[in-house]
C-alpha positions in Angstrom: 11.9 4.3 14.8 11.3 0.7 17.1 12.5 -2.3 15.1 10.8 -5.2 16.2 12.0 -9.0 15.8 9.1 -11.4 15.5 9.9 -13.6 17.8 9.0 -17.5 18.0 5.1 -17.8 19.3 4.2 -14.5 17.7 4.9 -15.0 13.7 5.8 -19.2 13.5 3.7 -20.5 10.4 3.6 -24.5 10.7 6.7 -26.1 9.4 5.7 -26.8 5.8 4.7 -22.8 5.5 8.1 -22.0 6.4 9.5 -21.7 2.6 9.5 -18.1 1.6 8.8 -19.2 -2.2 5.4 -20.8 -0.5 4.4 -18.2 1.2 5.3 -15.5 -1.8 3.4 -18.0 -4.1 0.4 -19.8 -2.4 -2.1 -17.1 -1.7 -2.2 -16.2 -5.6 -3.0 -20.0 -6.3 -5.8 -21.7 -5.7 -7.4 -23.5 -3.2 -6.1 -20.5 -1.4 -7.5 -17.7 -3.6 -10.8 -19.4 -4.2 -11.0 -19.8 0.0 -9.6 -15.7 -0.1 -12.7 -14.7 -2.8 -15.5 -16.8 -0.4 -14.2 -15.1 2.6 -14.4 -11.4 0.6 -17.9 -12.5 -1.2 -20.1 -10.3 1.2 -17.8 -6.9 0.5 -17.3 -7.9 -3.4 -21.3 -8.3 -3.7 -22.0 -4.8 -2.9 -18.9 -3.2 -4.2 -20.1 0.1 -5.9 -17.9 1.3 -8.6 -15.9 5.1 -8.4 -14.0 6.9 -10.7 -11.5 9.1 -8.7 -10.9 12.5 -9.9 -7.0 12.6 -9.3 -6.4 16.0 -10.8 -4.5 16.9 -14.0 -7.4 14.8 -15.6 -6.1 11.6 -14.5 -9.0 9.5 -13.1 -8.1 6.3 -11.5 -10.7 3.3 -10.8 -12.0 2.4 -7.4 -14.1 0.5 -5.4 -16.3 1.1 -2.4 -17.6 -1.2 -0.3 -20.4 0.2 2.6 -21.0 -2.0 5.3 -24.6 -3.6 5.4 -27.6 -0.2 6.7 -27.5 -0.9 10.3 -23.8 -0.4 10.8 -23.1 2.3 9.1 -24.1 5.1 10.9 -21.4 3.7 14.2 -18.3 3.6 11.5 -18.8 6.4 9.0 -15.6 7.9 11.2 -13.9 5.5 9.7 -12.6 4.1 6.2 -9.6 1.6 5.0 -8.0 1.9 2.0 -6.4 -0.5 0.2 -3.9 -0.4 -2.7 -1.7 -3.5 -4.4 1.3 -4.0 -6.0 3.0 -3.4 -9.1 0.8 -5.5 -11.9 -1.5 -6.6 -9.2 -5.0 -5.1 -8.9 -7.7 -4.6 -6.4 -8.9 -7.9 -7.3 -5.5 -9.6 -6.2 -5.6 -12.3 -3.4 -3.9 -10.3 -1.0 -6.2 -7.3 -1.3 -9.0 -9.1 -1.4 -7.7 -11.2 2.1 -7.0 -8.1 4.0 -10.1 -6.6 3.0 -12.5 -9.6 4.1 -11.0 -9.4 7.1 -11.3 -5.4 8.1 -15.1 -5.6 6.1 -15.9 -8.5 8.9 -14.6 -6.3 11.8 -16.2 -2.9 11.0 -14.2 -1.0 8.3 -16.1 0.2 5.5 -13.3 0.2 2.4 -12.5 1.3 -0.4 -9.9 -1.0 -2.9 -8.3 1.3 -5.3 -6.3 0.8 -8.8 -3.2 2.3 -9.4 -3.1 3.6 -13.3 -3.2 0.6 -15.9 -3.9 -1.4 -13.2 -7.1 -3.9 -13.7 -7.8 -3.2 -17.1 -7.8 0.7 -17.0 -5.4 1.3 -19.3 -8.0 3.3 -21.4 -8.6 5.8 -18.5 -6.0 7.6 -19.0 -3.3 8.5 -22.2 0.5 8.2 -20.4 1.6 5.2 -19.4 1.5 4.4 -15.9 4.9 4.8 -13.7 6.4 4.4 -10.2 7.2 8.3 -9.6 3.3 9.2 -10.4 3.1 10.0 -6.6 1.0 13.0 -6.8 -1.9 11.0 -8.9 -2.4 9.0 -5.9 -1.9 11.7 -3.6 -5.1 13.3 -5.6 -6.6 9.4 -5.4 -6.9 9.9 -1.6 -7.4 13.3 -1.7 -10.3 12.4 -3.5 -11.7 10.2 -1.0 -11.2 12.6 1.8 -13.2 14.3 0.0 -15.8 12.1 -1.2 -15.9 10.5 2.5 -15.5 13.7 4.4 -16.6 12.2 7.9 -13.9 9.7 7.6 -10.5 9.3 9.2 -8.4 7.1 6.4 -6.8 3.8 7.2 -3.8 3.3 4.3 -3.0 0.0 3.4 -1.2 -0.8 0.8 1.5 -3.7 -0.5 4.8 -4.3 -2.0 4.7 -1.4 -4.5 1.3 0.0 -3.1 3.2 0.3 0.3 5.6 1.9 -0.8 3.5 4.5 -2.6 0.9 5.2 0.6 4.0 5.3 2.8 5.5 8.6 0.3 1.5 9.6 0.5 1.9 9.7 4.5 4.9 12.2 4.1 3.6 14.1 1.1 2.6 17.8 1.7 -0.3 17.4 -0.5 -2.0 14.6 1.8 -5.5 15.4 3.3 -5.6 16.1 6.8 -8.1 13.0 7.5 -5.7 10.8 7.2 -5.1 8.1 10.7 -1.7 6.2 9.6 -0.4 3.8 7.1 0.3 0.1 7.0 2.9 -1.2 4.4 3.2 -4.6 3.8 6.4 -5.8 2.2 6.9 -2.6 0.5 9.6 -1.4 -1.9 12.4 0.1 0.0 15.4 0.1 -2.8 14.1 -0.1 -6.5 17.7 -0.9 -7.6 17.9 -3.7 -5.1 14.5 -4.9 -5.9 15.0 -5.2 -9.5 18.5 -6.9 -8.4 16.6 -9.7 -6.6 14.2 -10.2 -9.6 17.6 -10.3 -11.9 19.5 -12.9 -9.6 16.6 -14.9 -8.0 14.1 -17.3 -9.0 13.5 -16.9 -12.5 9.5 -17.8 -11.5 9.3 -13.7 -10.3 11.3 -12.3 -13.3 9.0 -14.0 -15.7 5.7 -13.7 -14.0 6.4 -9.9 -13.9 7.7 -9.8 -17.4 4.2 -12.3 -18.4 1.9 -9.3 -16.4 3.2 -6.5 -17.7 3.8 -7.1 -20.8 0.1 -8.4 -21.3 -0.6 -4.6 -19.5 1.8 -3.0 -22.6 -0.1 -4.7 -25.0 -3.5 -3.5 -23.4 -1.8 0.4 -23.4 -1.5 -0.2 -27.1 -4.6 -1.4 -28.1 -6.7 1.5 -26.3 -4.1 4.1 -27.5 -2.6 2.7 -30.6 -1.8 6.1 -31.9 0.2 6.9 -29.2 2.1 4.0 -28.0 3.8 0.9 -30.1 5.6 -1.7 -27.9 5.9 -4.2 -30.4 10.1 -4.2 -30.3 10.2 -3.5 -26.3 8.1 -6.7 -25.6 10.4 -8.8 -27.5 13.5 -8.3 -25.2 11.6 -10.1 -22.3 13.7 -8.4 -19.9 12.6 -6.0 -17.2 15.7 -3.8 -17.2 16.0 -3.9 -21.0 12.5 -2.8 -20.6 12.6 -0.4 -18.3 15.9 1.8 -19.3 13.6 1.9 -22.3 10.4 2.8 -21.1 12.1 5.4 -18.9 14.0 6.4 -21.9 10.8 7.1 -24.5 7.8 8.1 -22.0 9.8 9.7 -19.0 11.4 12.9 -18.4 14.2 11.0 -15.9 17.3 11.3 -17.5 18.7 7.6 -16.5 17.4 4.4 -15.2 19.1 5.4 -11.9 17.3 8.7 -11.7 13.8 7.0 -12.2 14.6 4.3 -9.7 16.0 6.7 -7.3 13.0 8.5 -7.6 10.7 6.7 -6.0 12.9 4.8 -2.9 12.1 5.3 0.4 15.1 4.8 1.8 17.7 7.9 3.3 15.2 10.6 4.5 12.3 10.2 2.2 10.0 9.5 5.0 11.2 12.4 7.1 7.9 14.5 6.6 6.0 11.9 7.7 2.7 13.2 9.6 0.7 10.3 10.6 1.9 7.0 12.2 3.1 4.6 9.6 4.1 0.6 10.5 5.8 -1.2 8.0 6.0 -5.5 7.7 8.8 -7.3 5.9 10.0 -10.7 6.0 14.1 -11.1 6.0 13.3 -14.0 3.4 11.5 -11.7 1.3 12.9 -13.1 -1.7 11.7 -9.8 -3.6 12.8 -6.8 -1.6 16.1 -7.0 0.6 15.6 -6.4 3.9 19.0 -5.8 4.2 18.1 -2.2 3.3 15.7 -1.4 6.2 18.8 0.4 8.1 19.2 2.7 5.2 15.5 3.5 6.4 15.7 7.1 8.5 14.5 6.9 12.2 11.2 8.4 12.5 9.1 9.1 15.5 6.4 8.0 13.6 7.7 4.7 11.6 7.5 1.8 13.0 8.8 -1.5 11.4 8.4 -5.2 12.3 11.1 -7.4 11.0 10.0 -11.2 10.8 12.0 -14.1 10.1 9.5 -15.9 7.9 6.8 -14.7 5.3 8.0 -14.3 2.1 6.6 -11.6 -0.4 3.2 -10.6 1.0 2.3 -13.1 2.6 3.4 -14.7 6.3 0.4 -17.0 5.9 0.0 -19.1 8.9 -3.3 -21.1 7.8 -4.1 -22.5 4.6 -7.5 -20.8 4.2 -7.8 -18.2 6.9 -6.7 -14.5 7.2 -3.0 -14.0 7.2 -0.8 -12.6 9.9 -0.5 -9.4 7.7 -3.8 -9.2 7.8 -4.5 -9.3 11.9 -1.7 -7.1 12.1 -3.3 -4.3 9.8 -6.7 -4.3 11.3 -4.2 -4.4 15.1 -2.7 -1.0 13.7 -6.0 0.4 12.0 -7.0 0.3 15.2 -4.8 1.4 17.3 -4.7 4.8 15.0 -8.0 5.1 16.1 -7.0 4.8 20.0 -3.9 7.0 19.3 -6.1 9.7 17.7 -8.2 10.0 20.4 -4.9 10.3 22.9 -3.7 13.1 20.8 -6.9 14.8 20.9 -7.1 14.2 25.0 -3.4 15.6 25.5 -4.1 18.7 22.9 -7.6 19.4 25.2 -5.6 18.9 28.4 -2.8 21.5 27.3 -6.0 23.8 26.3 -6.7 23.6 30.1 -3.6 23.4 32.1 -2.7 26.8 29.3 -6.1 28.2 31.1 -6.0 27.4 34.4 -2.2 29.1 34.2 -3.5 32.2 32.6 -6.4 32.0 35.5 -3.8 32.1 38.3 -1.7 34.9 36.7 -4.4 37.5 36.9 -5.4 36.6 40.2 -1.9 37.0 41.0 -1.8 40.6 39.3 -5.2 41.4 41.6 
């Protein structure tokens, strides 16, 4: 595993973008989202709706979005796919900024919700937790499938991150899959909902405000099956989740849940593709203190930066962010170390050959 400081020259926003609560904040608020939705208007205009058939009968809502006829034949080897954070949505700012930029350079995408996410609560009857890995396994599965000429780009943040990084080392992953790129992801679920606890009540409440207007959408499409009324009254996200856990889980604690989906220790350990992973030490969501408790892998790859806050390490006020050059960097350098694999597997093909070819001459 290579842990990278970003040094000064390579991720130094101007002075005033320095604040880690700026940078967490800004590219959800406008002028900066309205700039992020004009640079993204050519990939949102012909965005064609897909439901993915995730197995189990849990479909999951996505969206495709081809580049214009005369390119498509030169990059149907390729596809990016994009997932957001807890209570985010493939509409959020961030999503929608990465996107713009990989759509400009070539990479047909796909932006994908995660269950409950963007209004879907009436897809599907369970309620939408962080241990659902293999639903998103079967969510890229899906597009393997649906895109079968098509080596996969992962990109996913905070919570998506963390998910696409546990799809990269899960069993059940297609085999068209070209590497991973988390941005701020969850390493510690205990730790993160520490931060929220102890930090800036701003993140604490906007979480509690999203979800709980997600809650309240669960109940209306399923109101025979789910009644928050007395959770959404505590207003207090482990309150909320100890109870959630408790009622609509088979996790036997909290702990267990959390635990459940960390990637810390030797989750990543199975890890088959190339993953790279971005986080800010003033990431005032998720520590990254923990990254040591990370396991080396010949595969991971993380770059530590000073600034950036939470998903963002914006170094212009309108423009792409720097976790945005660096994901279209590593989407295509998957490509270039793809084709180095397949070079050294076709030379070992022929120096095996040539070997055999000499040892029955020598038998002659």
């Amino acid at each position: 595993m290579a842990v990278d400081a970003l040094k000064q020259g390579v991720f130094l926003p101007p002075r005033p973008l320095r604040n880690a609560h700026l940078q967490s904040i800004l590219g959800s608020v406008p002028p900066r989202s309205w700039m992020i939705r004009r640079r993204a208007a050519a990939l949102l205009s012909c965005a064609q709706p897909l439901l993915l058939d995730c197995g189990d009968g849990v479909r999951l809502q996505a969206f495709y979005s081809p580049l214009p006829q005369g390119r498509r034949a030169a990059d149907s080897r390729r596809l990016a796919v994009l997932l957001h954070g807890w209570e985010g949505s493939a509409e959020s700012p961030y999503v929608l900024s990465a996107a713009a930029l990989l759509y400009s350079q070539g990479f047909p995408l796909v932006r994908f919700n995660l269950r409950d996410h963007g209004a879907t609560q009436a897809l599907n009857r369970e309620l939408f937790h962080s241990c659902r890995l293999p639903e998103v396994v079967g969510a890229v599965r899906a597009l393997s499938q649906q895109f079968p000429a098509a080596r996969l780009c992962l990109g996913g943040f905070s919570l998506g991150g963390n998910f696409l990084l546990r799809v990269a080392a899960d069993n059940g992953a297609p085999d068209t899959l070209a590497g991973v790129v988390a941005v701020s992801p969850v390493l510690d679920p205990e730790a993160t909902l520490q931060a929220l606890e102890r930090g800036l009540p701003v993140y604490r409440r906007y979480f509690v405000r999203r979800w709980s207007r997600s809650l309240r959408g669960k109940q209306r499409a399923w109101p025979d099956e789910h009644d928050f009324d007395a959770l959404l009254r505590t207003r207090d996200l482990r309150r909320m989740t100890a109870e959630l856990v408790r009622r609509c889980t088979d996790f036997k604690s909290l702990q267990a849940y959390l635990s459940g989906y960390g990637i810390t220790g030797d989750r990543l350990q199975n890890l088959r593709v190339p993953a790279r992973l971005l986080l800010a030490d003033d990431d005032p969501i998720i520590p990254a203190a923990d990254l040591p408790r990370v396991a080396p892998h010949e595969r991971l790859s993380i770059v530590r930066a000073r600034h950036g806050g939470h998903c963002g390490f914006i170094d212009a006020w309108g423009g792409p962010s720097y976790a945005d050059r660096y994901m279209l960097e590593q989407f295509e350098q998957f490509e270039q170390f793809e084709q180095f694999e397949q070079f050294e597997q076709v030379d070992a093909v022929r120096t095996a050959a040539a070997g055999a070819a000499r040892n029955g001459r020598a038998r002659c």
